[in-house]
C-alpha positions in Angstrom: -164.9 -3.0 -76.1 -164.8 0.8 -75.8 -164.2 2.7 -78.6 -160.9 3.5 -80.1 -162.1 7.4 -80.2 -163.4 7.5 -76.2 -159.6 4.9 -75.8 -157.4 7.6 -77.5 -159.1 11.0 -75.4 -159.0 9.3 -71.9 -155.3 7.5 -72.0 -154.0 10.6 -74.1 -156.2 13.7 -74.3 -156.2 13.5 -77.8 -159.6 14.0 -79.6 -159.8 12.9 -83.0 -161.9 15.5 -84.9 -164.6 14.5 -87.8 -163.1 13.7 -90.5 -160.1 11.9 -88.4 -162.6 10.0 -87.1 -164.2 9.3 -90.4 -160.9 7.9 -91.4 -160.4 5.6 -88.6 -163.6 4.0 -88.9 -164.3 3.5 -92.2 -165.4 -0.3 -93.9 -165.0 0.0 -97.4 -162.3 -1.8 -99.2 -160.7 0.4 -100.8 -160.1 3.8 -99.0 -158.0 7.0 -100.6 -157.1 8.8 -97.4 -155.9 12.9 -98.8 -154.0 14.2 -95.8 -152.8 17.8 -95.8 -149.9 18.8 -93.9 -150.0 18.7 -90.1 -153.5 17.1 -90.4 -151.9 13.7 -87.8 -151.5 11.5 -90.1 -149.9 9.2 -88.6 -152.0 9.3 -85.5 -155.0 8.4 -88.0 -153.5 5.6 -89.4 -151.6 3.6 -86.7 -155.1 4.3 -85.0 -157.1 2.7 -87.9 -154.9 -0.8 -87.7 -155.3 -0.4 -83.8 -159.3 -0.4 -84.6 -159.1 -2.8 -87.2 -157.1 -5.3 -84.7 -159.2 -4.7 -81.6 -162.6 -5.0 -82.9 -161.1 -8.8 -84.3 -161.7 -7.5 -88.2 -158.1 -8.5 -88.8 -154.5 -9.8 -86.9 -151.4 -7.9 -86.2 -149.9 -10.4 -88.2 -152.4 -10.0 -91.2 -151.3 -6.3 -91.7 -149.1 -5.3 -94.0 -148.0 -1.2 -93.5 -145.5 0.0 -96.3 -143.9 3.6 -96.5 -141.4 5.4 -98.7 -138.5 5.7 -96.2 -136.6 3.8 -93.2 -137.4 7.1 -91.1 -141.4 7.2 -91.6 -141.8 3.2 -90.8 -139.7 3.7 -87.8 -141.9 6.3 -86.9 -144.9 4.4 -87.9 -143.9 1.8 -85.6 -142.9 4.3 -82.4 -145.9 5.5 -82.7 -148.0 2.6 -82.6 -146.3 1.1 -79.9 -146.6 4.6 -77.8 -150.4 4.5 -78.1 -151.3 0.7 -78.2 -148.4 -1.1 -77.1 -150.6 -2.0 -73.8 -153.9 -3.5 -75.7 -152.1 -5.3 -79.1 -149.2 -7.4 -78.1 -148.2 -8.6 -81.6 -147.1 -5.2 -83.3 -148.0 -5.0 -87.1 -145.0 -5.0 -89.8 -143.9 -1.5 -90.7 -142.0 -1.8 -93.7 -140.5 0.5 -96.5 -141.0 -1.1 -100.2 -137.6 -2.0 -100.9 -137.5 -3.9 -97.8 -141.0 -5.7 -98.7 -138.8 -6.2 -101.8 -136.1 -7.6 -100.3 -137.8 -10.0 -98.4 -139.6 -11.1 -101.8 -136.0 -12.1 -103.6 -134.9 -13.4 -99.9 -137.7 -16.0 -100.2 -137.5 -16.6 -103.6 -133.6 -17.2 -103.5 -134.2 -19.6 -100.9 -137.0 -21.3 -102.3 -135.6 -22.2 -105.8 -131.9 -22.4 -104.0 -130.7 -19.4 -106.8 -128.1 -16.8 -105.4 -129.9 -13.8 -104.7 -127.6 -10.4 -106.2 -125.9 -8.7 -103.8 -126.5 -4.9 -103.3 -124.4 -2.6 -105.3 -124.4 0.1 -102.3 -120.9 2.1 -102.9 -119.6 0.3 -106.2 -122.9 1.9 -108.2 -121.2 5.7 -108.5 -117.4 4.3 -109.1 -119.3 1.8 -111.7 -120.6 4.9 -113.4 -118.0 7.1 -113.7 -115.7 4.6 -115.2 -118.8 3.9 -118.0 -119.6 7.7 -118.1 -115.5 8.2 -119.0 -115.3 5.2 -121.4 -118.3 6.7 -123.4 -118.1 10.0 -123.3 -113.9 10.2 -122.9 -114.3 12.9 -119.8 -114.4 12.9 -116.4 -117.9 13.2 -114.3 -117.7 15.6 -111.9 -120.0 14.8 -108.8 -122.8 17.6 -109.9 -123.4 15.3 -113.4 -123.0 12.0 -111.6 -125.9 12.9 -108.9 -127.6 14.1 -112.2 -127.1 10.6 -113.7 -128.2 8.5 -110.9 -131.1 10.8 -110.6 -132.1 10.2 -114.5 -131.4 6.8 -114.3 -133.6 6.3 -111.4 -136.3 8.2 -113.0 -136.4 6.0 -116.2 -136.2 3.1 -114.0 -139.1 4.3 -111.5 -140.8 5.3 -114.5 -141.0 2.3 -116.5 -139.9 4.6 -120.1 -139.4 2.5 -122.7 -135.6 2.5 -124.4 -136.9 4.0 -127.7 -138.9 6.3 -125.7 -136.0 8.0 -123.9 -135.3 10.5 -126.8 -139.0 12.2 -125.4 -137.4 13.1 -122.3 -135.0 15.6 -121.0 -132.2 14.0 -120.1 -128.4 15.9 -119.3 -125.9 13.1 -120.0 -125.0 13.0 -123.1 -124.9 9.6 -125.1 -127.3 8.1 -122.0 -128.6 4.8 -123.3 -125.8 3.7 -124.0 -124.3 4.6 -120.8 -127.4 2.4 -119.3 -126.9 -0.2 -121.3 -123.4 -0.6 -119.9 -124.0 0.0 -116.8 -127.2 -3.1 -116.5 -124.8 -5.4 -118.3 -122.2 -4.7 -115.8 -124.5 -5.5 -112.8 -125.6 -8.4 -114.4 -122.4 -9.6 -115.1 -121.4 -9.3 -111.0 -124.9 -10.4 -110.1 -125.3 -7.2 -108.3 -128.2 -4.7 -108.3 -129.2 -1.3 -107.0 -132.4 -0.4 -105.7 -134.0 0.5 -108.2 -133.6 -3.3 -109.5 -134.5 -4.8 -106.4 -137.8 -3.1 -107.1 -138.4 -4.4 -110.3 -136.6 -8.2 -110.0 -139.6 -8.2 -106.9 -141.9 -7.2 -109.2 -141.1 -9.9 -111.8 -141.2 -13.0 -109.6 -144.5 -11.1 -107.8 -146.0 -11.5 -111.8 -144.5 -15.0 -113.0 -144.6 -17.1 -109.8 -147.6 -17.3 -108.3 -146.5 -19.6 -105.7 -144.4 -17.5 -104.4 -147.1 -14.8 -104.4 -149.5 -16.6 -102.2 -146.8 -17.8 -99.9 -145.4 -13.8 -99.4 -148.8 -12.4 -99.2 -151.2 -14.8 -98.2 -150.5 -14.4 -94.6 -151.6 -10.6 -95.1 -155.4 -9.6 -95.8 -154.4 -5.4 -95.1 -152.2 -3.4 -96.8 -151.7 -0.1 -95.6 -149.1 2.7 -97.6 -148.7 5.6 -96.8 -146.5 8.6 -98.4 -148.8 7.1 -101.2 -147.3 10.5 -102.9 -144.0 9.5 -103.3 -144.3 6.2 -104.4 -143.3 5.8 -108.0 -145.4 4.1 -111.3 -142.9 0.6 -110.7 -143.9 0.6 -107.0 -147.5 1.2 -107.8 -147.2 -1.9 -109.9 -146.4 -3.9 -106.5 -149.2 -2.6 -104.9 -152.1 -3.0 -107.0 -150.2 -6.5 -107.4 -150.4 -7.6 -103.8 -153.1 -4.8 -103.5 -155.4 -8.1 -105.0 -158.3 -9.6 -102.8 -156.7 -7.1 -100.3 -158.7 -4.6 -98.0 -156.4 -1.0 -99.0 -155.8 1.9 -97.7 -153.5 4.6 -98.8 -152.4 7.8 -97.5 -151.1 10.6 -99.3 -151.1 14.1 -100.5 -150.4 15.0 -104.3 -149.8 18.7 -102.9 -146.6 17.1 -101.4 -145.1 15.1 -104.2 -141.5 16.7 -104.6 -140.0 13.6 -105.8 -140.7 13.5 -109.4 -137.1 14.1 -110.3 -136.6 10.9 -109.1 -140.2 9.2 -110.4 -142.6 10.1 -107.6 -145.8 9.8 -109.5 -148.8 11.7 -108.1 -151.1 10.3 -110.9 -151.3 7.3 -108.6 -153.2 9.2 -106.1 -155.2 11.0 -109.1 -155.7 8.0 -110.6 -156.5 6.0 -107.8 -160.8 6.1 -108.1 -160.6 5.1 -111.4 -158.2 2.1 -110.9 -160.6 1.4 -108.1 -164.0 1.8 -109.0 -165.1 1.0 -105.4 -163.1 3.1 -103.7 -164.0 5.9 -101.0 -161.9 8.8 -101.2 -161.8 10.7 -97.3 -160.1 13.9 -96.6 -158.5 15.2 -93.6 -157.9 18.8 -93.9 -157.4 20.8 -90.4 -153.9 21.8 -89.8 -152.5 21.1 -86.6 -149.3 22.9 -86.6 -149.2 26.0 -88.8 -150.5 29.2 -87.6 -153.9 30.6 -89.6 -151.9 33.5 -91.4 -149.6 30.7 -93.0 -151.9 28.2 -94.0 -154.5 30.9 -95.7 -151.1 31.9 -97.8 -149.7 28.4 -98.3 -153.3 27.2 -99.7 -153.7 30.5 -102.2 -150.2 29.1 -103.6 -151.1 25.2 -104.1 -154.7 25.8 -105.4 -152.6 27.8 -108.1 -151.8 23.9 -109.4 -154.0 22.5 -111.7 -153.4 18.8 -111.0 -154.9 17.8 -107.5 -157.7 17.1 -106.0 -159.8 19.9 -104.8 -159.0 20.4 -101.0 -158.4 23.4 -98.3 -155.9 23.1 -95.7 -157.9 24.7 -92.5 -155.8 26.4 -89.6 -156.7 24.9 -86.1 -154.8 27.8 -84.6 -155.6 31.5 -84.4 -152.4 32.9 -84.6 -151.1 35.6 -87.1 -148.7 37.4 -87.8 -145.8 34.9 -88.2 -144.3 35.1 -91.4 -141.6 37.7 -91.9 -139.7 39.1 -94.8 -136.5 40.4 -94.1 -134.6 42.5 -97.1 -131.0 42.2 -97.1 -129.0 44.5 -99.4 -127.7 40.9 -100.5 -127.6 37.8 -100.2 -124.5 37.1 -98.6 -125.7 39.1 -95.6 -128.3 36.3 -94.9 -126.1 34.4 -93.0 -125.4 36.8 -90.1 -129.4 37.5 -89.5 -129.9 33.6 -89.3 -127.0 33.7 -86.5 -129.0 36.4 -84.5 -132.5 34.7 -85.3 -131.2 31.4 -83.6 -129.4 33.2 -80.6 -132.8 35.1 -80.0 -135.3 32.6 -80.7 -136.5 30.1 -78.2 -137.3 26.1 -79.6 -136.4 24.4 -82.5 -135.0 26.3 -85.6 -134.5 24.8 -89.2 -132.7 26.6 -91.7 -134.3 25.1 -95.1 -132.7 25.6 -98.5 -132.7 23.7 -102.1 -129.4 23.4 -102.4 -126.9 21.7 -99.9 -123.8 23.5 -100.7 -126.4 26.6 -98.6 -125.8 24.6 -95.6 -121.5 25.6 -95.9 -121.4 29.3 -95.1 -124.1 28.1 -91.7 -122.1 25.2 -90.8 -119.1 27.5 -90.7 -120.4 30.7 -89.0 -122.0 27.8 -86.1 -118.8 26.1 -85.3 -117.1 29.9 -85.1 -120.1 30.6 -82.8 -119.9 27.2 -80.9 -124.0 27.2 -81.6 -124.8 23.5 -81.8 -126.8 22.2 -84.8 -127.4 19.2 -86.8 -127.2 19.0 -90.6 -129.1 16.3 -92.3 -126.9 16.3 -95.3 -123.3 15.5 -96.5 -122.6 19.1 -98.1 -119.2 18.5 -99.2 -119.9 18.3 -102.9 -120.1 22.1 -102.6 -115.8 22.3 -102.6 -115.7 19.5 -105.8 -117.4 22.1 -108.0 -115.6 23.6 -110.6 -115.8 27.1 -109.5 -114.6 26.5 -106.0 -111.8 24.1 -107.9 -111.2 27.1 -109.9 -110.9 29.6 -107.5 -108.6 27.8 -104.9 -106.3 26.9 -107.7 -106.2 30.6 -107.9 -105.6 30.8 -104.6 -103.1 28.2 -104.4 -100.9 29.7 -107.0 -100.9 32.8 -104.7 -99.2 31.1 -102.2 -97.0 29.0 -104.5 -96.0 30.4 -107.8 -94.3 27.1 -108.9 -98.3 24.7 -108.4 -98.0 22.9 -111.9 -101.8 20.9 -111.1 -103.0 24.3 -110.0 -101.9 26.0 -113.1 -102.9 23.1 -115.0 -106.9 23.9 -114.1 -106.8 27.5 -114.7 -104.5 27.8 -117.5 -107.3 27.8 -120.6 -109.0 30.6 -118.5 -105.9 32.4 -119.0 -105.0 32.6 -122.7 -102.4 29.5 -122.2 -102.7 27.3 -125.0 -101.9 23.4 -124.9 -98.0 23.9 -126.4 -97.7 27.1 -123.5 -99.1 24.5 -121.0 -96.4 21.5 -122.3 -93.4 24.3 -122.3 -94.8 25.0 -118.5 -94.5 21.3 -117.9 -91.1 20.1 -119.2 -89.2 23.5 -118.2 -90.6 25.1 -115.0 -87.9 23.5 -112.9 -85.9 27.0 -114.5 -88.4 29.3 -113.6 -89.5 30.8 -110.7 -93.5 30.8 -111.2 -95.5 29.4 -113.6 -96.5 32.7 -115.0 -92.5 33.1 -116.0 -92.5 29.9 -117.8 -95.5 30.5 -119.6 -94.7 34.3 -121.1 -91.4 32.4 -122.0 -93.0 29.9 -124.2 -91.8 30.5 -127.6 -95.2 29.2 -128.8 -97.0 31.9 -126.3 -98.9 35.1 -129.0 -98.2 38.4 -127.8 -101.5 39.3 -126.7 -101.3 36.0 -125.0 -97.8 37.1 -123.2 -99.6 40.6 -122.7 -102.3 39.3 -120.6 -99.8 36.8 -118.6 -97.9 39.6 -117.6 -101.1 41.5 -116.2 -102.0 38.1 -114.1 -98.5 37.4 -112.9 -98.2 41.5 -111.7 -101.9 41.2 -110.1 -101.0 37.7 -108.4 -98.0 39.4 -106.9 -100.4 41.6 -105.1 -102.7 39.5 -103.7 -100.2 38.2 -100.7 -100.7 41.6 -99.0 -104.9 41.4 -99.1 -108.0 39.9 -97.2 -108.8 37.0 -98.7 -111.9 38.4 -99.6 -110.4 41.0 -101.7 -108.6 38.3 -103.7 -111.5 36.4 -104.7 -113.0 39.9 -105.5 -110.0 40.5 -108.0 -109.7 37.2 -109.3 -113.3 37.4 -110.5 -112.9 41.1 -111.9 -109.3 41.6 -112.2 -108.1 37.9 -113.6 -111.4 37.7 -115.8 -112.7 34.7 -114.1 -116.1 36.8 -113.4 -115.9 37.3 -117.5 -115.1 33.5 -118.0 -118.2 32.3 -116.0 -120.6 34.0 -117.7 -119.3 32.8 -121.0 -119.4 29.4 -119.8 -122.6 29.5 -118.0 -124.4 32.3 -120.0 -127.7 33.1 -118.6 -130.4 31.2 -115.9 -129.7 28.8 -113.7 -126.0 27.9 -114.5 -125.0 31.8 -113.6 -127.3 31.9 -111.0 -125.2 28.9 -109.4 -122.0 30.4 -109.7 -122.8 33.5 -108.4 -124.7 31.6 -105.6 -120.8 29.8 -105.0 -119.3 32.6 -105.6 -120.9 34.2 -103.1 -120.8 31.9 -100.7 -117.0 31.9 -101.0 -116.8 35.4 -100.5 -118.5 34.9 -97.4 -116.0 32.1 -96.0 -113.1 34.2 -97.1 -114.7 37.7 -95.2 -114.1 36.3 -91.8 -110.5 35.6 -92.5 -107.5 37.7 -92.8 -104.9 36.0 -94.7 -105.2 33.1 -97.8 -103.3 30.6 -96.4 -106.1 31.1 -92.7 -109.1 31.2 -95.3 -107.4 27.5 -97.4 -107.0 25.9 -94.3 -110.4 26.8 -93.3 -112.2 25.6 -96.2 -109.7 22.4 -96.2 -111.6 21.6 -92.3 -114.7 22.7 -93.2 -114.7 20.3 -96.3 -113.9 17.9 -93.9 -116.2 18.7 -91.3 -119.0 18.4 -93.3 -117.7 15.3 -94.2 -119.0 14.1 -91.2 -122.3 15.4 -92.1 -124.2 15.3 -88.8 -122.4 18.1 -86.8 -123.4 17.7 -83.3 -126.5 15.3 -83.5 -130.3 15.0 -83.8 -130.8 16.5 -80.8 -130.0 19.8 -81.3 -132.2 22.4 -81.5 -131.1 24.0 -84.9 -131.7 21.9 -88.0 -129.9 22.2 -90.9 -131.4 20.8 -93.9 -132.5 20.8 -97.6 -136.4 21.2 -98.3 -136.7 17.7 -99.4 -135.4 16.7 -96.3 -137.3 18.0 -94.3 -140.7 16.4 -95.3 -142.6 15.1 -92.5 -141.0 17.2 -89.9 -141.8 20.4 -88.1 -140.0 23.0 -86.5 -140.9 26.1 -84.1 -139.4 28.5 -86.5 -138.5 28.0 -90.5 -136.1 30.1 -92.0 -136.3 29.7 -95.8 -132.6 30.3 -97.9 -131.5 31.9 -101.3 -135.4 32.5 -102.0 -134.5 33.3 -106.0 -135.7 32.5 -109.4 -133.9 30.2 -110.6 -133.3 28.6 -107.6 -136.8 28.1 -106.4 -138.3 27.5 -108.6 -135.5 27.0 -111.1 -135.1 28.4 -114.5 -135.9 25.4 -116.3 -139.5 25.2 -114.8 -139.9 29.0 -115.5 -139.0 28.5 -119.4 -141.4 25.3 -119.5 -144.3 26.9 -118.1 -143.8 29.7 -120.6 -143.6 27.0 -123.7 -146.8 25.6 -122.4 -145.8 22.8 -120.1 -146.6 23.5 -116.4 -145.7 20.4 -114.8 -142.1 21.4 -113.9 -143.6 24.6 -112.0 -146.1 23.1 -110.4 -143.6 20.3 -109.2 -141.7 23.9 -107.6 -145.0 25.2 -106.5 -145.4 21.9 -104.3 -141.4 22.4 -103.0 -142.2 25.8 -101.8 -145.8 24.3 -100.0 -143.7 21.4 -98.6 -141.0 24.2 -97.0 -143.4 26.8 -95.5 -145.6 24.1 -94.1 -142.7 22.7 -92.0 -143.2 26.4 -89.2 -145.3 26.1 -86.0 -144.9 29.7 -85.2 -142.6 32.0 -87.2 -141.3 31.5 -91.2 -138.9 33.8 -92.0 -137.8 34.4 -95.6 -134.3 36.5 -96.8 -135.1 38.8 -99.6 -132.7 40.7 -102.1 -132.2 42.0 -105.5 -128.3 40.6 -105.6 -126.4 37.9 -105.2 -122.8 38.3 -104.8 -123.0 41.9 -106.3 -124.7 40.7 -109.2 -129.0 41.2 -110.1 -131.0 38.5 -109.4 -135.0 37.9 -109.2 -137.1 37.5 -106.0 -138.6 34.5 -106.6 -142.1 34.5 -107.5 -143.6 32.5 -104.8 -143.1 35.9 -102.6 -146.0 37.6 -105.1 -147.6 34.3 -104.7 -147.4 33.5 -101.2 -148.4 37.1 -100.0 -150.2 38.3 -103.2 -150.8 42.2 -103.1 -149.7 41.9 -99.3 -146.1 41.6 -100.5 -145.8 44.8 -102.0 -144.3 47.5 -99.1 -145.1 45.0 -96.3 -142.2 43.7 -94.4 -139.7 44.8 -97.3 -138.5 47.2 -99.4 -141.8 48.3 -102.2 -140.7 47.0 -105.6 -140.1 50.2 -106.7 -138.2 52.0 -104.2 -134.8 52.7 -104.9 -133.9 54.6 -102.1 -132.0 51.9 -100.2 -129.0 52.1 -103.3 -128.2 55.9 -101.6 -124.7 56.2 -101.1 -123.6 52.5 -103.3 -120.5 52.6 -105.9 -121.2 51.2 -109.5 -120.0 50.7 -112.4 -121.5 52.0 -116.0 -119.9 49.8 -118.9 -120.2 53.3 -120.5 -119.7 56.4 -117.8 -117.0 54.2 -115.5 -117.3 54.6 -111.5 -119.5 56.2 -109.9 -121.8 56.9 -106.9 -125.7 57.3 -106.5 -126.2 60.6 -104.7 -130.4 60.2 -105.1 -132.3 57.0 -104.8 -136.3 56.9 -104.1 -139.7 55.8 -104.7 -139.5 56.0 -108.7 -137.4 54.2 -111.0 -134.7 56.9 -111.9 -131.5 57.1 -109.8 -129.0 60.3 -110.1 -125.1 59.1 -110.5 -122.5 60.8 -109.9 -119.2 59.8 -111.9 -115.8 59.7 -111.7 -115.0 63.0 -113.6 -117.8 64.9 -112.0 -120.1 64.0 -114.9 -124.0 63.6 -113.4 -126.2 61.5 -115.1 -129.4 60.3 -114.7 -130.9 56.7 -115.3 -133.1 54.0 -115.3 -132.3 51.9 -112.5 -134.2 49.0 -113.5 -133.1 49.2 -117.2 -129.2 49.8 -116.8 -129.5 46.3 -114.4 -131.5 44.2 -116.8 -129.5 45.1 -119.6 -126.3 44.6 -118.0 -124.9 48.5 -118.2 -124.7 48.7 -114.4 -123.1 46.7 -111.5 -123.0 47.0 -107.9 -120.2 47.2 -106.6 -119.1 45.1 -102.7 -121.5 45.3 -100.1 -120.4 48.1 -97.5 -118.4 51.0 -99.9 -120.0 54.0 -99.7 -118.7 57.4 -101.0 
């Protein structure tokens, strides 16, 4: 029998290097395989059961391979079948964990002749909003339900006690006894999510043993990989059927970006002592990134404290492929990614943490007829509440006399609940809303005074760009004023200026507000449909955590800000002592870059929809001292602002006339007055704004 290594080079020129080799081979029981990304993974492992099965050390049907999503056992199993389909006949089971589960209550249900609960699937979110409401008495918009499901999952996945749930942080309010509802409610149906299915398998794994031996006595290998991303309640399955069993697991703590949902890395960590026995291999040549990428991606990971000590090592000599592009702000991104796919040849992902990044791409492709496929549903992006807000805005442009419309926005606009009911009961004698309202008999002067302003500036908008409008709602209307005392500082205001701002791209390429509604109203819908034109295209669109395990010719990295990535939240933990959080953001950003085969490109700016934001600090990170002047604007050079309107809460309008390597910027204002400042100082303390991209004096 030749050997699997000599097998692999001659049918398909592909030579496994030493510590591949090592991994293949190996006899001990118990094996910890730590594979970096783009180290063939796959290859390795569908080539170890291949070995195993050929050299008569085991049966196809005596090995048991288990993954963390339908996508990776599917390509588990195509790649198995391209390399050995010719010598094994009887192809191995590739199997995700809930579907190993599933099988475990299928038997079971049919053994003891017990009805087996049926998958909640769609019910689960209409089931918790309608526990959330009865609880809490308000709605839950779609951002807090994903955020419920999510925390739900993670105390589920986690195994956390009830009376240990006050330790954690955890958004919805009143939350046990939201879970306590919602598990009485599946067990009253007899229906379960996945996160039960796990954990009912579990149960009959531990108190019947007969069904035990039946399930997993036919298998004497178990194989798992995206070991990673497995949580504490699966790794209670596995060291459960792991018994007796030959092992071997493949992962990469570096990798875990799950933990939100209850990944747990300390099953890799934790994996020698668990195992005494166990031989912990390493494979640690990259394979796909080029050498300037993967020297910047390691100094960022070995900043973690929690892994195992390892070094990603570039098989390719190339350099030179990471770029930084400065943009004045961020809503110019959009238009460079447009000219980066029209002039790059291959594959092209556009990578972002959040979906609702995908909108203003998905929209500028179908203008451009560029095909693309988006890995996502990104609709939630129009159920926010400051998209709501703003197209009730909107709306009541076009039609004065929208009582829901009016209904949203009215609190924002000095109504109180009697103005709203007089607006209700009487605007059938009134020709807008606004009229009814300054009529209310219950409606304080200053209150009147202010209507009067909104109804006089709403008058206006039908003769402007729709971008304009969303520029004077925000200044004009007080909505910019109401969003930052509703969302105060961090990550909240970076949100809304990160929706504003997409908004105010959509609107800039139309030319009325009824073109720019009826836009958004098809693009909600289009992305409705979530793939665009299919997997085949050559431009991805897709959110970092999507996009682990695939690769790309060229990455091009989105909204690169703190608070964003990494988020605020991580940022104020690490400063209170508890690094976890960051390092969970430090593995995100490791994940992203590590997706390029030839060119990352990253979109750098010091604004977001006009207002300051922080780079994020994986730039100093990534490119260390590097960073400073190379491929972007130096930190401290000022000299781009030349020529940009402002606004001083103190001196009014004005425009920089001087801008340069130092700190201080000259401004001249509106009267003549010359003044000059701290750029850096008048931003962070909030004295100075930028006004729109593109006025100059």
């Amino acid at each position: 029998m030749e050997q699997i290594t000599e097998y692999l080079k001659e049918r398909f020129e592909i030579s496994l290097d030493k510590q591949q080799e090592q991994a293949v081979l190996a006899e001990d029981p118990q094996i910890l395989l730590l594979a970096v990304p783009g180290s063939g993974k796959t290859t390795v492992l569908v080539s170890r059961i291949a070995h195993r099965i050929l050299t008569g050390k085991t049966e196809g049907k005596c090995v048991l391979t288990l993954t963390f999503s339908r996508e990776a056992a599917k390509d588990m199993k195509r790649r198995f079948l391209t390399l050995f389909s010719e010598k094994i006949p009887l192809v191995p089971r590739f199997s995700t964990i809930h579907s190993f589960c599933y099988m475990v209550l299928e038997y079971y249900a049919k053994r003891y002749r017990r009805k087996r609960p049926e998958l909640i699937d769609g019910q689960g979110a209409a089931l918790l909003r309608r526990i959330y409401q009865q609880v809490n008495e308000e709605y839950l918009t779609d951002d807090m339900l994903e955020s419920l499901v999510n925390d739900i999952s993670l105390v589920n996945n986690l195994m956390i006690p009830r009376e240990e749930l006050k330790d954690y942080e955890i958004t919805a309010p009143n939350f046990r006894e939201i879970l306590d509802r919602y598990e009485q409610a599946k067990k009253e149906q007899n229906l379960m999510d996945y996160d039960d299915m796990l954990f009912f398998a579990l149960t009959i794994l531990q108190k019947a043993p007969a069904v035990r031996e039946a399930v997993m006595g036919r298998y004497d290998e178990i194989y798992l990989d995206e070991a990673q991303d497995t949580s504490k309640l699966q790794y209670e399955i596995l060291n459960l059927i792991g018994k007796g069993k030959r092992l071997f697991v493949v992962g990469d703590e570096d990798q875990c970006i799950y933990s939100f949902r209850g990944a747990y890395p300390e099953g890799l960590t934790e994996f020698p002592a668990r195992y005494p026995n166990a031989k912990v291999l390493k494979i640690e040549m990259n394979y796909r990134c080029p050498a300037d990428l993967v020297d910047q991606a390691n100094a960022v990971i070995e900043l973690n404290r929690n892994r195992y000590k390892k070094k990603m090592v570039p098989a390719s000599r190339q350099r030179d492929s990471v770029a930084v592009q400065p943009l004045e702000d961020y809503r110019d991104q959009y238009q460079h990614i447009l000219e980066e796919i029209q002039n790059t040849a291959g594959t092209v992902a556009v990578l972002y943490r959040n979906n609702e990044s995908a909108v203003p791409v998905v929209d500028l492709l179908e203008e451009q007829g560029v095909s693309y496929y988006c890995k996502e549903n990104s609709q939630r992006f129009f159920s926010s509440f400051v998209v709501r807000d703003v197209t009730a805005y909107l709306n009541l442009a076009l039609n004065p006399k929208s009582l829901p419309d009016f209904e949203r926005i009215c609190y924002q606009c000095y109504c109180s609940r009697m103005t709203l009911i007089y607006v209700k009961y009487n605007l059938a004698r009134y020709d807008s809303v606004w009229e009814a309202a300054i009529d209310c008999p219950d409606t304080s002067y200053a209150s009147r005074k202010r209507l009067v302003q909104i109804m006089e500036e709403m008058g206006r908008f039908a003769k402007k760009l729709p971008r304009q409008v969303i520029d004077l709602i925000e200044s004009r209307l007080g909505y910019g004023d109401y969003l930052k005392k509703r969302s105060g500082t961090g990550i909240n205001r970076i949100n809304a200026a990160l929706k504003l701002n997409i908004l105010k791209t959509l609107a800039g390429r139309h030319t009325t507000v009824r073109e720019f509604l009826s836009a958004l109203d098809f693009l909600s819908r289009r992305l409705g449909q979530a793939e665009g034109s299919g997997k085949e295209c050559r431009v991805t669109l897709s959110s970092v955590h999507s996009s682990k395990g695939l690769e790309f010719d060229t990455v091009i990295l989105l909204d690169f800000i703190d608070g964003v990535l990494p988020t605020l939240q991580a940022l104020e933990d690490a400063d209170a002592g508890d690094r976890e959080p960051l390092e969970g953001e430090t593995r995100l950003f490791y994940v992203a870059v590590t997706r390029a085969r030839k060119k990352l490109l990253i979109f750098t700016s010091s604004f977001c929809n006009d207002e300051y934001v922080t780079k994020s600090r994986f730039l100093t990170r990534f490119f260390g001292e590097a960073y400073q002047g190379k491929n972007t604007e130096n930190a401290g050079d000022q000299s781009w602002l030349k020529g940009r309107r402002v606004v001083h809460k103190l001196f009014g309008e004005g425009v920089i006339k001087k801008a340069g390597p130092q700190d201080q910027i000259t401004v001249r204002f509106a009267k003549g007055e010359i003044r000059e400042l701290s750029y850096r100082v008048c931003i962070d303390s909030g004295l100075l704004t930028i006004k729109e991209t593109g006025q100059r004096a």
